[in-house]
MOPAC internal coordinates of N, CA, C and O (Angstrom, degrees):
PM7 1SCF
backbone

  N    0.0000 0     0.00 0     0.00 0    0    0    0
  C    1.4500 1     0.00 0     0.00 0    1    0    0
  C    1.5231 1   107.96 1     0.00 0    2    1    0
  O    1.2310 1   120.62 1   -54.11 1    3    2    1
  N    1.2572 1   116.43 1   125.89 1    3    2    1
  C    1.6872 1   131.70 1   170.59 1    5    3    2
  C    1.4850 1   110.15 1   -78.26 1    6    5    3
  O    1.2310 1   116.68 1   -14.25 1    7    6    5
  N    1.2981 1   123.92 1   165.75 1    7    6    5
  C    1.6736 1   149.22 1  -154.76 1    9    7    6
  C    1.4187 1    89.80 1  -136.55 1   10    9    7
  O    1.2310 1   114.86 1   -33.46 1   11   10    9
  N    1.4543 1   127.36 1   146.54 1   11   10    9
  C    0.8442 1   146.26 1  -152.69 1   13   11   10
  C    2.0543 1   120.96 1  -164.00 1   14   13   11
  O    1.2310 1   118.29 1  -116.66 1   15   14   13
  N    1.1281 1   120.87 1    63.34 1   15   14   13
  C    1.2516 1   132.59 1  -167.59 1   17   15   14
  C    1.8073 1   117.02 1   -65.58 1   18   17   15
  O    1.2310 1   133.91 1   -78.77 1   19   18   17
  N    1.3052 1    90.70 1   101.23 1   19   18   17
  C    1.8033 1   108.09 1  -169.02 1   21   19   18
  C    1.7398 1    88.49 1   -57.13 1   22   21   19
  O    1.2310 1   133.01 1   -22.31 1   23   22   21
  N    1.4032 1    92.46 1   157.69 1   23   22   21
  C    1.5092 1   119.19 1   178.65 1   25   23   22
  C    1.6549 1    98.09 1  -119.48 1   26   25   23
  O    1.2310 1   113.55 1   -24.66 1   27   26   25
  N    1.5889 1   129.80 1   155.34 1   27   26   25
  C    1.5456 1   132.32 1   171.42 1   29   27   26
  C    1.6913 1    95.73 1   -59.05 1   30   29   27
  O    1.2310 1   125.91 1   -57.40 1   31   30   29
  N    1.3587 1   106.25 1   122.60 1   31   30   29
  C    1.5485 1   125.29 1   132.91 1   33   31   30
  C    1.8634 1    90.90 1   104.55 1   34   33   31
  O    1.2310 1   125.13 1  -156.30 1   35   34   33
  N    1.6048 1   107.76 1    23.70 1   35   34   33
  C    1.8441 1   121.37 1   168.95 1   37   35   34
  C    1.3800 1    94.92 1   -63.18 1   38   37   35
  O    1.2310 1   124.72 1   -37.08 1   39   38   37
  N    1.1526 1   108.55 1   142.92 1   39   38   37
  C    1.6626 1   126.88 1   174.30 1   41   39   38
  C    1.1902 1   110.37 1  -108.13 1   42   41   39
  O    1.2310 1    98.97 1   -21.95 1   43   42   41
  N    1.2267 1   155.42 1   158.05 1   43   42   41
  C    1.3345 1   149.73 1   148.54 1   45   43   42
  C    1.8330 1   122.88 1   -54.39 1   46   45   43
  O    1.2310 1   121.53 1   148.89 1   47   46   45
  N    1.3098 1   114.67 1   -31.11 1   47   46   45
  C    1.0758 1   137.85 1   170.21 1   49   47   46
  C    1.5733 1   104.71 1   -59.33 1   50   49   47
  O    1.2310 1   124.30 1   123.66 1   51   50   49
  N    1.7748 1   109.35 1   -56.34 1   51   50   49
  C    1.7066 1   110.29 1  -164.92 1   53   51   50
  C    1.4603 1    99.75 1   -87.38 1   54   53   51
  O    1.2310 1   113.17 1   168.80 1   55   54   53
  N    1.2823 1   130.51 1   -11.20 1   55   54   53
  C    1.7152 1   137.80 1  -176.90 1   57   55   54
  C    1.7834 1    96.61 1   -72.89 1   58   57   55
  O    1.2310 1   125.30 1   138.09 1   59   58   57
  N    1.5191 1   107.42 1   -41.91 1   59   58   57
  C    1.3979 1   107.47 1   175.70 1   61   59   58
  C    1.3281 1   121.94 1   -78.35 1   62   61   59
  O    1.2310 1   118.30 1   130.98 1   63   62   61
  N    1.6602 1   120.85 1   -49.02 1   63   62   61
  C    1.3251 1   104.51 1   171.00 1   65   63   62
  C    1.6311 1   126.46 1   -60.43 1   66   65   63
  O    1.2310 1   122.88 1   160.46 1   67   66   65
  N    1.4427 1   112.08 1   -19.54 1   67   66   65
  C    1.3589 1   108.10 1   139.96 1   69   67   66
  C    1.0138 1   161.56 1   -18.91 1   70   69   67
  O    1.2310 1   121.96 1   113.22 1   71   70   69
  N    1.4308 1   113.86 1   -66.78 1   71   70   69
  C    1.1011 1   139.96 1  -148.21 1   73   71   70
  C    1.6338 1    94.21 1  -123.30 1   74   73   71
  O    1.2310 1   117.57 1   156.99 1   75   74   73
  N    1.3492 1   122.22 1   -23.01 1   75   74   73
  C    1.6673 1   111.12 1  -170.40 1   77   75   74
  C    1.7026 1   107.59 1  -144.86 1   78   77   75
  O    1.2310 1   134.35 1   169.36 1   79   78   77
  N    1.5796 1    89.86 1   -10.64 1   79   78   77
  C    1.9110 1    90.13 1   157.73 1   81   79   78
  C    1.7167 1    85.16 1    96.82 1   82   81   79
  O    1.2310 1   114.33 1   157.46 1   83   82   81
  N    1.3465 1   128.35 1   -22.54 1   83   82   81
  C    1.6531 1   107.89 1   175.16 1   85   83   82
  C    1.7393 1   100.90 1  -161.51 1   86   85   83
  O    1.2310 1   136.49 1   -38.10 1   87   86   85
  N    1.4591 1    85.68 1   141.90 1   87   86   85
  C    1.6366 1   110.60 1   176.78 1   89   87   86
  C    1.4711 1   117.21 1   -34.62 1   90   89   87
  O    1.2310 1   112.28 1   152.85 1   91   90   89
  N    1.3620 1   132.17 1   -27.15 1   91   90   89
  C    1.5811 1   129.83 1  -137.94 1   93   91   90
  C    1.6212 1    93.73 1   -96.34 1   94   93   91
  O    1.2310 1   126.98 1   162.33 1   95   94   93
  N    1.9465 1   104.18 1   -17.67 1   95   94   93
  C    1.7518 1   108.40 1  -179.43 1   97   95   94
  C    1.4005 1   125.13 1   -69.22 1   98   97   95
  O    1.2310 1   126.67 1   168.74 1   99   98   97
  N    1.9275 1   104.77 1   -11.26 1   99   98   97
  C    1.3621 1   119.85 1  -168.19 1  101   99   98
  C    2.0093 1   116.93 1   -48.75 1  102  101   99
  O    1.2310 1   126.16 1   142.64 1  103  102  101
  N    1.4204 1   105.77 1   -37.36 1  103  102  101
  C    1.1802 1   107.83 1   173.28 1  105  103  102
  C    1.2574 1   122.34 1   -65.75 1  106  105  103
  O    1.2310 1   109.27 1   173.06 1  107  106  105
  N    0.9019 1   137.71 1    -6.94 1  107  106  105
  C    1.9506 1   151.59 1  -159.87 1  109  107  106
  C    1.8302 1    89.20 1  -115.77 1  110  109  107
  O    1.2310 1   109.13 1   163.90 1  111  110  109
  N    1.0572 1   137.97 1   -16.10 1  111  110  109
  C    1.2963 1   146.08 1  -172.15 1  113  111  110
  C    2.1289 1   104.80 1   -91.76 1  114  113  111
  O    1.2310 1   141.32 1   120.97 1  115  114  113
  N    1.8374 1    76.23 1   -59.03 1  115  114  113
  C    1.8367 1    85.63 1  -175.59 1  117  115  114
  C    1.4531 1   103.75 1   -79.47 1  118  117  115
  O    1.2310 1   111.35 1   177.73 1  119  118  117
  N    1.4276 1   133.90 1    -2.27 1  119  118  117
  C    1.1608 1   158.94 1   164.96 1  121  119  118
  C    1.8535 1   104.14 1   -46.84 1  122  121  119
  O    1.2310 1   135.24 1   106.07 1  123  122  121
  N    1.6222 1    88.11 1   -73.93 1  123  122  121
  C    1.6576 1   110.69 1  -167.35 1  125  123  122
  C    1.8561 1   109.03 1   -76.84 1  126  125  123
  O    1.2310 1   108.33 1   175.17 1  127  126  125
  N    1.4882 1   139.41 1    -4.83 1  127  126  125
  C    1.0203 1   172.39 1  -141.14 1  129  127  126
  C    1.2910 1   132.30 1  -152.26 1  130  129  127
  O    1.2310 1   122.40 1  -164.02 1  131  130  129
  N    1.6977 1   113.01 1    15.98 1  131  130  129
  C    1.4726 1   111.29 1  -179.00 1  133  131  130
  C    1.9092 1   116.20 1   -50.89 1  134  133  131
  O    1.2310 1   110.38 1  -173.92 1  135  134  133
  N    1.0117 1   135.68 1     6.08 1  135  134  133
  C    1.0777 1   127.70 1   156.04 1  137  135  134
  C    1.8501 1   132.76 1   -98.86 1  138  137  135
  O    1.2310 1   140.78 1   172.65 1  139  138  137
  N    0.9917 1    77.29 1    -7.35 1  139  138  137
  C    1.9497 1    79.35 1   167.82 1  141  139  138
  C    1.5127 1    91.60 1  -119.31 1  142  141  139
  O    1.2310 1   105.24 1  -140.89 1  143  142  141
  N    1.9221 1   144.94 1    39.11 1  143  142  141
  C    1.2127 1   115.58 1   157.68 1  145  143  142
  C    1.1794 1   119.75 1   -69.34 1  146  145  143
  O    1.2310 1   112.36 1   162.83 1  147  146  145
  N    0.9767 1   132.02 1   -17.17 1  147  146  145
  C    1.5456 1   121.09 1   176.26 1  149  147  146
  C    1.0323 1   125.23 1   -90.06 1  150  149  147
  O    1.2310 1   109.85 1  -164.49 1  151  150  149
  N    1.6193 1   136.65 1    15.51 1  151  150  149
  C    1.4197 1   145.71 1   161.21 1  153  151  150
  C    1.5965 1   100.91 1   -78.19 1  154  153  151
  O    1.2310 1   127.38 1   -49.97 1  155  154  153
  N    0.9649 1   103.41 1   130.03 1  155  154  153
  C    1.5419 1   134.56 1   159.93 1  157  155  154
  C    1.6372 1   124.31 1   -74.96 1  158  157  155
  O    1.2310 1   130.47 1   102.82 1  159  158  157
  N    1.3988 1    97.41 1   -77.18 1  159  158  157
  C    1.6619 1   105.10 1   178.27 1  161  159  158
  C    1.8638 1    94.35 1  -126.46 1  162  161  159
  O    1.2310 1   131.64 1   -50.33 1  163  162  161
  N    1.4343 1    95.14 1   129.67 1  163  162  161
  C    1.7382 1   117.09 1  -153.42 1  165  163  162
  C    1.5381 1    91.71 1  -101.95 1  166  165  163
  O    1.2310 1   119.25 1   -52.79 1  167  166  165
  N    1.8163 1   119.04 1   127.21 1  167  166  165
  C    1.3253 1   138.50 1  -178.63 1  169  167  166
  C    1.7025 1    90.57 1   -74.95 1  170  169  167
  O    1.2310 1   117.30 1    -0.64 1  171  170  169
  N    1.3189 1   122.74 1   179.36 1  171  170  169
  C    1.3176 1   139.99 1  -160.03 1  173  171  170
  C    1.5650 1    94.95 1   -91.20 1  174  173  171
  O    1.2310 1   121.89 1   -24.51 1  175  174  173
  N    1.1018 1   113.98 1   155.49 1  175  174  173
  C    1.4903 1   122.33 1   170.98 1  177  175  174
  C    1.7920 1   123.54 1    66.47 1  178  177  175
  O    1.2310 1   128.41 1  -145.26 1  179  178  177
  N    1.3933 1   101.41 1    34.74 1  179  178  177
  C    1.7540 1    97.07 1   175.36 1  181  179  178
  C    1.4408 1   106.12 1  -107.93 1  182  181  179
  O    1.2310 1   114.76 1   -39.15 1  183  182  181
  N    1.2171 1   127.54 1   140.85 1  183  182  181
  C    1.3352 1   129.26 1  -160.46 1  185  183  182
  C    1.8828 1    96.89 1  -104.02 1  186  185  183
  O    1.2310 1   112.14 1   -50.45 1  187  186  185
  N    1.0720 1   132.44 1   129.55 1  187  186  185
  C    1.3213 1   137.90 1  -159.92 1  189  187  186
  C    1.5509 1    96.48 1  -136.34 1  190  189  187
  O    1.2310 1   123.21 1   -41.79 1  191  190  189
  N    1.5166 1   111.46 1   138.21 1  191  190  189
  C    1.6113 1   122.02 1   156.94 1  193  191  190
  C    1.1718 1   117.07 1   -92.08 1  194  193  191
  O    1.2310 1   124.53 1   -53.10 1  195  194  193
  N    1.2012 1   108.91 1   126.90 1  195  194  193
  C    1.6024 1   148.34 1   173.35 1  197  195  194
  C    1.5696 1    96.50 1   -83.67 1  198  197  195
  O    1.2310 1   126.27 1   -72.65 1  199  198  197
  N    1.4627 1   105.54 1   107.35 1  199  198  197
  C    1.6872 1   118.34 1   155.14 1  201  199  198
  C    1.5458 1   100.06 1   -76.83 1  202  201  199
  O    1.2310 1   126.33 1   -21.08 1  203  202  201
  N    1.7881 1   105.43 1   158.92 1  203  202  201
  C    1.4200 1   131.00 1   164.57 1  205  203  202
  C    1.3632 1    83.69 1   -64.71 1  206  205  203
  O    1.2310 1   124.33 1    -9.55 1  207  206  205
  N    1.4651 1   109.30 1   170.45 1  207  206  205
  C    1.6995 1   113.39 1   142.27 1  209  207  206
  C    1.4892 1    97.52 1   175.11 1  210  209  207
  O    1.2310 1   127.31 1   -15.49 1  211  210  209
  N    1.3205 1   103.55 1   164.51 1  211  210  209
  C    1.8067 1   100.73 1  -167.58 1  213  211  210
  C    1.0456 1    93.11 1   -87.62 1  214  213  211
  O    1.2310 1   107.03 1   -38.72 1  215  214  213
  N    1.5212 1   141.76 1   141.28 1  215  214  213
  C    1.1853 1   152.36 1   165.30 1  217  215  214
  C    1.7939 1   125.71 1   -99.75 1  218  217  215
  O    1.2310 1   132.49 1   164.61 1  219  218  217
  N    1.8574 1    93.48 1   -15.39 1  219  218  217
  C    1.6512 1    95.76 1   153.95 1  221  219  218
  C    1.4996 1   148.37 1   -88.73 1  222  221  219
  O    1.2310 1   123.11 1   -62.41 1  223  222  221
  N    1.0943 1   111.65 1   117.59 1  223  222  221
  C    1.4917 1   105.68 1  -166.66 1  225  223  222
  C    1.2377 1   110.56 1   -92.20 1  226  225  223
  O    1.2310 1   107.34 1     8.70 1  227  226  225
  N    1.1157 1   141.21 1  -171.30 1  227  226  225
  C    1.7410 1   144.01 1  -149.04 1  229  227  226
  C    1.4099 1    76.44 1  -140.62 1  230  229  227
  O    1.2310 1   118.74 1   -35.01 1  231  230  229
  N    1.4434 1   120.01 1   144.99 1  231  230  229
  C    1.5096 1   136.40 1   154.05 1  233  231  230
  C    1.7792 1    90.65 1   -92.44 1  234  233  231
  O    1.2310 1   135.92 1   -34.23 1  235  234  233
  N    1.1465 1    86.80 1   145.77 1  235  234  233
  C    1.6138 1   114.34 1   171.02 1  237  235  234
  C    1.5569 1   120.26 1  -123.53 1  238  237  235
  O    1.2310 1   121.37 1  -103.17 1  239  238  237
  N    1.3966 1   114.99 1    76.83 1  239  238  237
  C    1.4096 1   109.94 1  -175.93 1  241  239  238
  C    1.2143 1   120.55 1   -87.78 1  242  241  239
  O    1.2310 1   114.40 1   -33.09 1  243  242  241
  N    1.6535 1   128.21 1   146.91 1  243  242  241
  C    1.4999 1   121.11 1  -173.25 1  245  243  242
  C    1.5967 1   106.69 1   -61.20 1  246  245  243
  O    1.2310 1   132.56 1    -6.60 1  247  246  245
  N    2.1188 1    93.34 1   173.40 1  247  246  245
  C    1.5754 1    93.90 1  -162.18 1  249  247  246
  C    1.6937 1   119.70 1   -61.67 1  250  249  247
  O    1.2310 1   126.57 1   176.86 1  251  250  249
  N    1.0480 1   104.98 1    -3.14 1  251  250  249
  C    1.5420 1   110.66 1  -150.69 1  253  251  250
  C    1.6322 1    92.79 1  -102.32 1  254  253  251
  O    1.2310 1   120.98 1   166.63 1  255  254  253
  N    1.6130 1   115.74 1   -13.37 1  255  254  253
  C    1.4802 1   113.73 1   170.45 1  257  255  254
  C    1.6338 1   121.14 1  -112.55 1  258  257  255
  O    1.2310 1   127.79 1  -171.85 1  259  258  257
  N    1.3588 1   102.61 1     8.15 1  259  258  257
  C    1.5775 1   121.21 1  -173.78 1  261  259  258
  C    1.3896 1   101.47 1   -50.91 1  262  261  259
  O    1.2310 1   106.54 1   146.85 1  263  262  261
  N    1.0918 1   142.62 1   -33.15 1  263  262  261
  C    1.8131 1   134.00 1  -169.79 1  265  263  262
  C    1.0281 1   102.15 1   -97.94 1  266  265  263
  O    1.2310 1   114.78 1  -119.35 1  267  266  265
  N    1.7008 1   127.50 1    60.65 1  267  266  265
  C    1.5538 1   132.02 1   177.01 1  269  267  266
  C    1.6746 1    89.29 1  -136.94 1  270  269  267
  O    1.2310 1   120.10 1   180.00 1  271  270  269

């Protein structure tokens, strides 16, 4: 697990598109951090754990587009 040093006015939302390329990872963040869940917009200097996590997803296209 990685550390992650908030900057004034870090969002949890922009820490994720950050850190994993899209917003939807933000819960796996407030996940690893049950003590700052209730910060919103993060003052300078809070040290946060960074979970691994796979960040690739598989497209699943219907059958009729499967040979793409």
């Amino acid at each position: 697990m990685g550390r992650y040093t908030t900057t004034q006015g870090d969002t949890w939302d922009k820490i994720s598109l950050d850190l994993y390329g899209d917003e939807r990872f933000m819960h796996k963040l407030i996940d690893a951090n049950p003590d700052y869940r209730d910060f919103v917009v993060f003052p300078a200097n809070c040290s946060l754990a960074v979970p691994q996590i796979n960040t690739q997803s598989r497209i699943i296209f219907p059958p009729w587009r499967s040979n793409l």
